[in-house]
Residue frames relative to the residue before (quaternion, step in Angstrom):
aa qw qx qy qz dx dy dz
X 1.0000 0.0000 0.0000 0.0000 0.00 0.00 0.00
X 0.2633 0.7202 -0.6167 0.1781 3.60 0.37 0.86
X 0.5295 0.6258 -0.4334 0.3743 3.92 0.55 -0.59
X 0.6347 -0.5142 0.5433 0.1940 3.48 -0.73 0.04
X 0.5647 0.6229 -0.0837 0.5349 3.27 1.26 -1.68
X 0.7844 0.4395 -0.1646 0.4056 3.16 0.36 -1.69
X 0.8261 0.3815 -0.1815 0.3729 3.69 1.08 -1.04
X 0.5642 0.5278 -0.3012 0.5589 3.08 1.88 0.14
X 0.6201 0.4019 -0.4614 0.4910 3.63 1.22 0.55
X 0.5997 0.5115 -0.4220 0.4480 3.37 1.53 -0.45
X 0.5896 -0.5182 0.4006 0.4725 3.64 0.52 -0.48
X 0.5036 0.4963 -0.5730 0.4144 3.65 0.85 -0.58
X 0.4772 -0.5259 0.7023 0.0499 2.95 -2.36 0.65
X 0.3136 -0.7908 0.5008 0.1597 3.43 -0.07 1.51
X 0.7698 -0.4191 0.3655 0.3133 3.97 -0.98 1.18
X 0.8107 0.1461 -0.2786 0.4938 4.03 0.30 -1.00
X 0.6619 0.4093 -0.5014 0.3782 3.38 1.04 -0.41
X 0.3289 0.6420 -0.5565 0.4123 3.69 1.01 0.16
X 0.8220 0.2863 -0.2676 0.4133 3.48 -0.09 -1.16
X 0.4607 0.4962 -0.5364 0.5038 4.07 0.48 0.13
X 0.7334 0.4821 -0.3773 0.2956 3.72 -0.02 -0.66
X 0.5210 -0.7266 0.3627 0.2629 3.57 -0.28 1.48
X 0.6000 -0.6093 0.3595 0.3737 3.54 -1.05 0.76
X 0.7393 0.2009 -0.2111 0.6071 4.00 -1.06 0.46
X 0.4987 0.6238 -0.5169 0.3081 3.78 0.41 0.83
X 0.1739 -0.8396 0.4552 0.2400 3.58 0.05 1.01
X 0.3792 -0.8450 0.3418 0.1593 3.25 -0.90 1.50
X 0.4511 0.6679 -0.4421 0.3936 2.97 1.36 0.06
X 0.6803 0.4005 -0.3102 0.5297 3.73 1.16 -0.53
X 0.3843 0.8096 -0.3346 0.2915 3.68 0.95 0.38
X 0.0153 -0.7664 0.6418 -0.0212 4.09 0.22 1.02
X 0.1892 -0.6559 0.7295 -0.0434 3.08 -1.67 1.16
X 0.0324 -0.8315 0.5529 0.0436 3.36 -0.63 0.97
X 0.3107 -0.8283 0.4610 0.0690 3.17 -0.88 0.93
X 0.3074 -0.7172 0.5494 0.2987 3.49 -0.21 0.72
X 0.5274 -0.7473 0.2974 0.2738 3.32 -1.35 1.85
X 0.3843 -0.5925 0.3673 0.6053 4.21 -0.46 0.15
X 0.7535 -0.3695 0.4037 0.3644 3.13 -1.89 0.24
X 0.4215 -0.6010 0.6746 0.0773 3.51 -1.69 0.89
X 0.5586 0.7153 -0.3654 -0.2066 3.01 -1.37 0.34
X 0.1809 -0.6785 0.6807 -0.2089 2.63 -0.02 2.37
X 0.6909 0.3795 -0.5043 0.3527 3.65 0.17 -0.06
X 0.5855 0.3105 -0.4789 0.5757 4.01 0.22 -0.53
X 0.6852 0.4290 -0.4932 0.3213 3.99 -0.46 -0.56
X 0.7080 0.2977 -0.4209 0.4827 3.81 0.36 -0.92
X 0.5755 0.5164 -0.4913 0.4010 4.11 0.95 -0.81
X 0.7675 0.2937 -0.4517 0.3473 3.84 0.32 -0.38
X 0.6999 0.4753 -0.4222 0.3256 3.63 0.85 0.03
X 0.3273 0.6797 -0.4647 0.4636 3.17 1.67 -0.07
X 0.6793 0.5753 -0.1392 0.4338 3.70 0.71 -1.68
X 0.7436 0.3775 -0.2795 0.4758 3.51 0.53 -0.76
X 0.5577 0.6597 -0.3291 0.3814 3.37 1.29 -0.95
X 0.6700 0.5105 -0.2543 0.4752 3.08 0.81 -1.81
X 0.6505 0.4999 -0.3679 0.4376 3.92 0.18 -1.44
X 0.6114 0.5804 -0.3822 0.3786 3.82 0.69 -0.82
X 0.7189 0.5084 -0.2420 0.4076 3.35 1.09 -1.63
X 0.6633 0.5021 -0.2832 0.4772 3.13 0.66 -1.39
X 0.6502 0.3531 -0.4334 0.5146 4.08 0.23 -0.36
X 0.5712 0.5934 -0.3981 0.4038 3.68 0.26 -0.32
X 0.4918 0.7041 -0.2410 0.4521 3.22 1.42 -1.76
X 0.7983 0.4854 -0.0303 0.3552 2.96 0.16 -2.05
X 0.6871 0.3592 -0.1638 0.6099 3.76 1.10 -0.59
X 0.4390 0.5995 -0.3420 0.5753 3.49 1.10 -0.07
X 0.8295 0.2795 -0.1777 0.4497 3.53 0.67 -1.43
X 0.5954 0.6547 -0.3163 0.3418 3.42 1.25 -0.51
X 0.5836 0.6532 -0.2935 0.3829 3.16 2.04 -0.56
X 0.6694 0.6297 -0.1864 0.3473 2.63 1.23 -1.71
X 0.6432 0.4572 -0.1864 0.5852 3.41 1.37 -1.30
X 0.8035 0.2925 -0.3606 0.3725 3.54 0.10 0.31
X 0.5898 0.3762 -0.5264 0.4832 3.33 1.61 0.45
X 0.6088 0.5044 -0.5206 0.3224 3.68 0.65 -0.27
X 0.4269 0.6972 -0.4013 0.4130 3.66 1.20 -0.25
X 0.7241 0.5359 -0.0705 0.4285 3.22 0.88 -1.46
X 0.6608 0.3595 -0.2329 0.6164 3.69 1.31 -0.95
X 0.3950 0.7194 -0.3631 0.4411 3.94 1.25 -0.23
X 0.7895 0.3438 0.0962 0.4993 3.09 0.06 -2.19
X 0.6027 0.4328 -0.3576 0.5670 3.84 1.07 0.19
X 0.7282 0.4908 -0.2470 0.4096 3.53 0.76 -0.93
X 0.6929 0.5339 -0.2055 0.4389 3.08 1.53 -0.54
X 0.4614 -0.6265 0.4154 0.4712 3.08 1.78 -0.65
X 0.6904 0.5180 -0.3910 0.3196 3.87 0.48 -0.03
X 0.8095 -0.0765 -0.1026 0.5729 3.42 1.46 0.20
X 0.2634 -0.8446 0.4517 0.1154 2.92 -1.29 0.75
X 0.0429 0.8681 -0.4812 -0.1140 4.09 0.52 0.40
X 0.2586 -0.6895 0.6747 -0.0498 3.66 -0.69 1.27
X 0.2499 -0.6706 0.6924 0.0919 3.78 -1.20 0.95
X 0.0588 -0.7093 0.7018 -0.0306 4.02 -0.94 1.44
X 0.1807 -0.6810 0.7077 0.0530 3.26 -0.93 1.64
X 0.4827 -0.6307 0.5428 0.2731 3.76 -1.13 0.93
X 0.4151 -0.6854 0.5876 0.1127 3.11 -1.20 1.29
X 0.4674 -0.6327 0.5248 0.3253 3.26 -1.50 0.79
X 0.1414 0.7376 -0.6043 0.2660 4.18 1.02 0.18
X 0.3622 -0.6557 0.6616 0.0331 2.98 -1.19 0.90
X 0.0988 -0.8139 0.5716 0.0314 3.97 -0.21 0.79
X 0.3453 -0.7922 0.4059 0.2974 4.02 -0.26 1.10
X 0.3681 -0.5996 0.4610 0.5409 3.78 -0.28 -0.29
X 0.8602 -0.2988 0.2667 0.3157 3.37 -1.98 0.23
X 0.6486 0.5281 -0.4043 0.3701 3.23 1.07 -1.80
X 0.9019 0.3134 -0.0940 0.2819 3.35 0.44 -1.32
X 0.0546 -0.6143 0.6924 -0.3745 3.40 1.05 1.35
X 0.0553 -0.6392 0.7138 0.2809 2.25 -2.26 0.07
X 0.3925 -0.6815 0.5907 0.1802 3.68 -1.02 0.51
X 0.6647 0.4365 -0.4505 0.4058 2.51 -1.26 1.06
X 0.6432 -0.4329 0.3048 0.5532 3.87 -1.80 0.04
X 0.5847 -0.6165 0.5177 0.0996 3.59 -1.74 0.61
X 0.1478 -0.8980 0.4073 0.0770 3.35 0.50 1.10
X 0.3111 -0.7259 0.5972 0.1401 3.59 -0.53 0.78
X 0.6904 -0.4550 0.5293 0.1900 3.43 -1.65 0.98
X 0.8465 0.1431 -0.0054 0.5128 3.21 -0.50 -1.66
X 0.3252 -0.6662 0.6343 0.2194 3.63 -1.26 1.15
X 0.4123 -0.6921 0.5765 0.1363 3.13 -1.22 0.27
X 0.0348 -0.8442 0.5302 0.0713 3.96 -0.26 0.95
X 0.6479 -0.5695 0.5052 0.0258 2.86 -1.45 1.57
């Protein structure tokens, strides 16, 4: 019991707060209040509240930026001033240079006259 803490849960009266108490004051009727320790579940749920929210609200925001740049797009197509067309790469195989060939392009099937 050396804490303060510790002797104010046993009941002993710690030495300086002994001497504050006013002469002829029976200590046995004596309350000490302690101020409660510190919490903090409030800043922890306030900052995940915060992060949560900042998450949503950018999402929000890119959500709308979509929306507003395809209706832009279906706008300016309908009108004729632009057209925007989505090219998924193909799985096409593309030969290298060396092995082009050059020259005329000969066709399989002859054709009769």
């Amino acid at each position: 019991m050396q804490l303060p803490d510790e002797q104010l849960r046993a009941g002993h009266i710690p030495a300086d707060l002994y001497r504050q108490i006013p002469p002829g004051t029976d200590v046995r009727k004596v309350v000490i209040v302690q101020e409660a320790p510190r919490s903090y579940k409030g800043p922890i749920v306030l900052t995940l509240v915060i992060a949560s929210a900042s998450v949503v609200v950018l999402l929000v925001i890119a959500f709308v930026a979509q929306v507003v740049a395809a209706s832009a797009v279906a706008v300016l197509s309908a009108t004729g001033g632009l057209s925007y067309t989505i090219n998924r790469a193909s799985k096409k195989r593309e030969l290298p240079r060396s092995r082009v060939r050059s020259g005329p392009v000969r066709s399989k099937h002859r054709r009769f006259k």
